[in-house]
Structure formats: structure tokens, C-alpha cells
N, C-alpha and C positions, 0 to 999 in steps of 0.2 A: 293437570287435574289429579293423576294418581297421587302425585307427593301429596297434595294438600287434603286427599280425602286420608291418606295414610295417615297426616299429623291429626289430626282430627282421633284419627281411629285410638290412635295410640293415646291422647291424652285421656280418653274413656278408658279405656284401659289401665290405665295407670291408677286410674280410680278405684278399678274395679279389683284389680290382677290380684289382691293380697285378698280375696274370695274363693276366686275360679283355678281350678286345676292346674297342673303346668301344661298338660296337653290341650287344655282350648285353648291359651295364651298363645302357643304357638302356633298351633293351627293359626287362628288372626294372626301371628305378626306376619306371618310368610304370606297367607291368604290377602291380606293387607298392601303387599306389595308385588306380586305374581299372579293374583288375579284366581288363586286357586289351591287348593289344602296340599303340602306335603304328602309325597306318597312315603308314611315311616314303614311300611311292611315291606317294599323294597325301594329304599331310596336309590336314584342313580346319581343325582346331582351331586356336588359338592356342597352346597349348602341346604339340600333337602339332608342331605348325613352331619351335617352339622347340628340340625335339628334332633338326627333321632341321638347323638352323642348325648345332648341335652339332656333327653329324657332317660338314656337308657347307660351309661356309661358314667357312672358316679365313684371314680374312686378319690377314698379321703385323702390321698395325696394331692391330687388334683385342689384342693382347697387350698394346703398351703404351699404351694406352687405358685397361684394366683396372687398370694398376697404378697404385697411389695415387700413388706418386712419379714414373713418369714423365711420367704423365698428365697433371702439371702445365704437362709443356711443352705438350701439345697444346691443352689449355687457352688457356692466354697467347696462343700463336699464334693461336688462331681466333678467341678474345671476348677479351684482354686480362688481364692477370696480375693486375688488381684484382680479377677472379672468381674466384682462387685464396686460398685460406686460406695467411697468411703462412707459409711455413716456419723453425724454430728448428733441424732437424738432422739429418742421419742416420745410422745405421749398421746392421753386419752382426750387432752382438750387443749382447743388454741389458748386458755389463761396458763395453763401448765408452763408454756415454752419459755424456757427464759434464754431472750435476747440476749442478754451482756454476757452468755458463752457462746454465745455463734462467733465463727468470721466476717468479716466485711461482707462476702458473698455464700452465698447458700441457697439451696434449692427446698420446698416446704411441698410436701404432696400425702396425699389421702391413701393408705395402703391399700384399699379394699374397693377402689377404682377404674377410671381409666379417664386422664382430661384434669383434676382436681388439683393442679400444681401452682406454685407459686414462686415465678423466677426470682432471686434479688441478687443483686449488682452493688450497690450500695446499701448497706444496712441502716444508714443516716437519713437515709431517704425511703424507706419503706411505708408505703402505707398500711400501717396494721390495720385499719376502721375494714379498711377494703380485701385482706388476706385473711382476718376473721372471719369475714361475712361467707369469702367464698368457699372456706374450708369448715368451718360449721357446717353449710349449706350441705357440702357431699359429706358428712359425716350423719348426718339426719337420713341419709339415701341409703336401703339396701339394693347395693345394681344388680341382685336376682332378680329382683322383684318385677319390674315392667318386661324383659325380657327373657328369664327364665334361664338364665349363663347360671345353670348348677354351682360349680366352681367357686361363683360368691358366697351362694347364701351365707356360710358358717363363718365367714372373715369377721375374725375381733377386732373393728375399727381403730386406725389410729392415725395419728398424724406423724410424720418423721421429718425430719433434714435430713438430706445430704450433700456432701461437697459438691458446690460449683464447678463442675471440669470445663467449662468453655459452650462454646456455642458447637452447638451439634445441627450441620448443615444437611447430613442426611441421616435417616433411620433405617436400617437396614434390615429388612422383614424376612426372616428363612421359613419358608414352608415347607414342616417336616413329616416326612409319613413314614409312620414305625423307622423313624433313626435316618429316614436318605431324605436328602433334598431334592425337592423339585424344580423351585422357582422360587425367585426371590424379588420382592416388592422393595424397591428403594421411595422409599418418603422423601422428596423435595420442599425446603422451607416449610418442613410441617406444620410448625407455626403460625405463619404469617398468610401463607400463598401454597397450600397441600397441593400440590402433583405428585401421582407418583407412576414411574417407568417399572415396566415388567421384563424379566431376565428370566434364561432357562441358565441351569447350573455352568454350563461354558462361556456363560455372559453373551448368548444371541440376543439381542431384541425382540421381547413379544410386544407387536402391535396389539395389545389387549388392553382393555380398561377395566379395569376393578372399584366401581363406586365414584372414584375419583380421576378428577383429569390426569390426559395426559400429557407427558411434554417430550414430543419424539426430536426435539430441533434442540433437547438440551440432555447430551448422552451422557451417560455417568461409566467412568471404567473400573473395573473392579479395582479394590484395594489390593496392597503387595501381600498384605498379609489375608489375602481371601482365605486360603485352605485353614488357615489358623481358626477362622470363624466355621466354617462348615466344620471343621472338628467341634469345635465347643458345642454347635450345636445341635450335631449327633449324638454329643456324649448328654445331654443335658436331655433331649428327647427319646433315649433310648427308650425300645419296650412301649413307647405310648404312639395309638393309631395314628393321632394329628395333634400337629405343635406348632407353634408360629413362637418362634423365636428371634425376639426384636431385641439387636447391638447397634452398638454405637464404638464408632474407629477414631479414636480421640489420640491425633498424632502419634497412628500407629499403636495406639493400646485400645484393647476390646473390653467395651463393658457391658454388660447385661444391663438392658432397658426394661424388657418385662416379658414375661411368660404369657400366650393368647391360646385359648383353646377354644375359643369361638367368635372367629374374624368377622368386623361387622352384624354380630348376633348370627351369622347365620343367614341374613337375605340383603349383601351385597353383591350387587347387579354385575354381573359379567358382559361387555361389549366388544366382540361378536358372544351370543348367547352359549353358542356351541361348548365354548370353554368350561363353562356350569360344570356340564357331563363329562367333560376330560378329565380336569379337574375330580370331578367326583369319580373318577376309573380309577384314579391314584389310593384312594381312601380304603384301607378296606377293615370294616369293620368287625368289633371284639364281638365275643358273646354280651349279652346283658347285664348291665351290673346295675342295681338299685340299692 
């Protein structure tokens, strides 16, 4: 019953939200699924501080951070542009893209999203009627908007390619706080069939659930090249309170997937509940920045 009075809530919302403040938005999205307003004058949770980030933690770094294309410079600059997934292109609209200089395979996503991609395998065989539709569709979206991820709003929409590196079987999530790892969310068949397994930085097993199933009967062992990623990822998160920084271990090379500063917006469910507030002990927040 909560999900579906939530979806409800949200599509009103969605109506509405390019009216109403960012702080009633929030209030409803969390109230909408917790049953009860954020406390932002002292958050304890981890995703009650997620929220007040939102409102109160706005630096313009943070913008292009987010964005898939420009985040590429920041990338190179801090770890090296070999942690960057090759670029093949970009532009302001799917008529711009011209086909006959891609490769066979290539990858098409929306910079200023998260979900908006378009795998291709065969370029012979693409259906453009169907990769127009879907990437105009999130090019028409500002993802600030319904939920209030600061971080978006200023992204100069585009569309880009990038090289096909192969099927990526897990996504490997670092959750960073001011530069140390905590725990790291592995993504199972993100695609297809999302699980995903929780780790403390020695690779223990948290029996925890984050939004999404778990799969404790299918254990994933760290990479040889783990510490290689925790570096990247301290060096990439340095100086900022929380960072989710999502790689991918592509036969032993690390690439940067994407930059997250506000996981699940902010009210993905923790099972047992307790974890919220652990979770949120880890956080500790900056002064105010607007």
C-alpha cells in the first residue's frame, strides 16, 4: 500500500514540483515514504543528511561532477584519462548523431541522467525509431526537478557515445565519506535481474539490504586489483562529505561509471532499519553552502 500511495504521490508531484520550493518537495518525497518529514536541523540518518545535502550543500563543482561529459575532465585530471570510457561523440540532438562514424558497437546515454542509455551490439541492426524516442524522452527531463538532486539542475543536456567495452557483470558502488571508504554496494545483472550484495571495506558480508534484493547464496570476491579502486576513489572523492563512486573492472582495467551524490534520492530503504543511523554516523556534515 505505501509503494503505490508513494507512486501516486510522486506523479502529483511531478506536476507540481517546478512551482513548490525544494524544501516541500523534499519534505513529501521522504514523508511519502517513511511516513514522516526529515528532521534537517539535526539529521541522524543517512538519508535524512542526504536530504539536507540537497538543500544546503550546493557547490558548483558538484554540477559538473554529475555530468557524464564533463566529468570526464575531472576524471583525467584526478586518476588519469585511462579511467575514462573512450569517447566516440556528442551532441545536442539524436538528428545530430551521425551513424556512419560510429563502430559496429557503441554505447548512446544522456549526460545529465541516470537510466537513459542505449546499448548497440550491431550497428546493422539498431533500432533508431526506438533510441530516438528513448533519448529525446530524457533529454525533455530535468532530473532536479521531481526530486530535487541539486547537482542536476544546471547540466547542459546532451547526448554522447561511448566505446563498447564488453558486458559489465557487476557495478561496483564505493561509499565515500570525506575521501575513506565505508562499504561497497556490488550491483548484480544490473540490467536484467538488480541484486545487490553489501561489503564492509575487508570484503565481510553485510547481511543488509539497500532498496534492492539481496543475493547472499551468490558471493562476489573482491577484484585483484581492489586497492587500485579504493585509491581512485579517494583520490576522486577527496575533500567532499559523500560520494558514491560507481567503477567498473573490465578484465582488470577500472573505468569510471559515474559520480552519485545522492543514492536513491535520498529515501532508499535500509533492511534491518538500524543501518539508516550507522550509515548516517559515517556522514558528517560541511557548513551550509547555497
Amino acid at each position: 500500500m505505501r509503494g503505490h500511495v508513494y507512486r501516486i504521490i510522486m506523479n502529483i508531484l511531478k506536476r507540481l514540483s517546478t512551482l513548490l520550493p525544494d524544501k516541500v518537495i523534499i519534505n513529501y518525497l521522504y514523508r511519502s515514504r517513511y511516513g514522516k518529514k526529515p528532521d534537517l536541523k539535526n539529521p541522524k540518518t543517512f538519508n535524512e543528511k542526504i536530504q539536507w545535502l540537497k538543500l544546503y550543500n550546493r557547490d558548483p563543482l558538484y554540477t559538473s561532477m554529475a555530468d557524464k561529459y564533463e566529468a570526464r575532465k575531472y576524471v583525467s585530471e584526478k586518476v588519469g584519462e585511462k579511467h575514462v570510457v573512450p569517447l566516440l561523440g556528442v551532441w545536442d540532438s539524436f538528428d545530430e548523431i551521425d551513424f556512419d562514424a560510429l563502430p559496429d558497437k557503441f554505447v548512446l546515454k544522456c549526460n545529465h541522467d541516470s537510466g537513459s542509455f542505449v546499448i548497440c551490439t550491431d550497428k546493422n541492426k539498431l533500432d533508431k525509431k526506438s533510441a530516438k524516442t528513448r533519448l529525446e524522452t530524457a533529454l525533455k527531463r530535468n532530473y532536479y526537478t521531481p526530486y530535487r538532486e541539486w547537482a542536476y539542475k544546471n547540466i547542459n543536456k546532451k547526448i554522447i557515445a561511448e566505446k563498447h567495452i564488453g558486458y559489465v557483470d557487476i557495478d561496483y558502488r564505493l561509499f565515500m565519506f570525506d575521501g575513506e571508504l565505508r562499504f561497497i554496494e556490488c550491483f548484480l545483472d544490473g540490467v536484467t535481474n538488480r541484486r545487490v550484495n553489501l561489503y564492509l571495506p575487508d570484503w565481510t558480508y553485510l547481511h543488509v539490504q539497500h532498496e534492492y534484493p539481496i543475493d547472499p547464496d551468490n558471493q562476489v570476491t573482491p577484484p585483484h586489483n581492489f586497492d587500485e579502486m579504493i585509491e581512485l576513489a579517494k583520490a576522486l572523492s577527496k575533500d567532499i562529505p559523500f560520494l558514491r563512486v560507481d567503477l567498473w573492472n573490465i578484465d582488470g582495467h577500472v573505468y569510471l561509471n559515474e559520480l552519485t551524490f545522492y543514492p536513491n534520492s535520498g529515501v532508499g530503504v535500509f533492511t534491518p532499519g538500524e543501518w539508516d543511523e550507522k550509515i548516517g554516523s559515517w556522514l558528517t556534515l560541511p557548513n551550509k553552502r547555497r
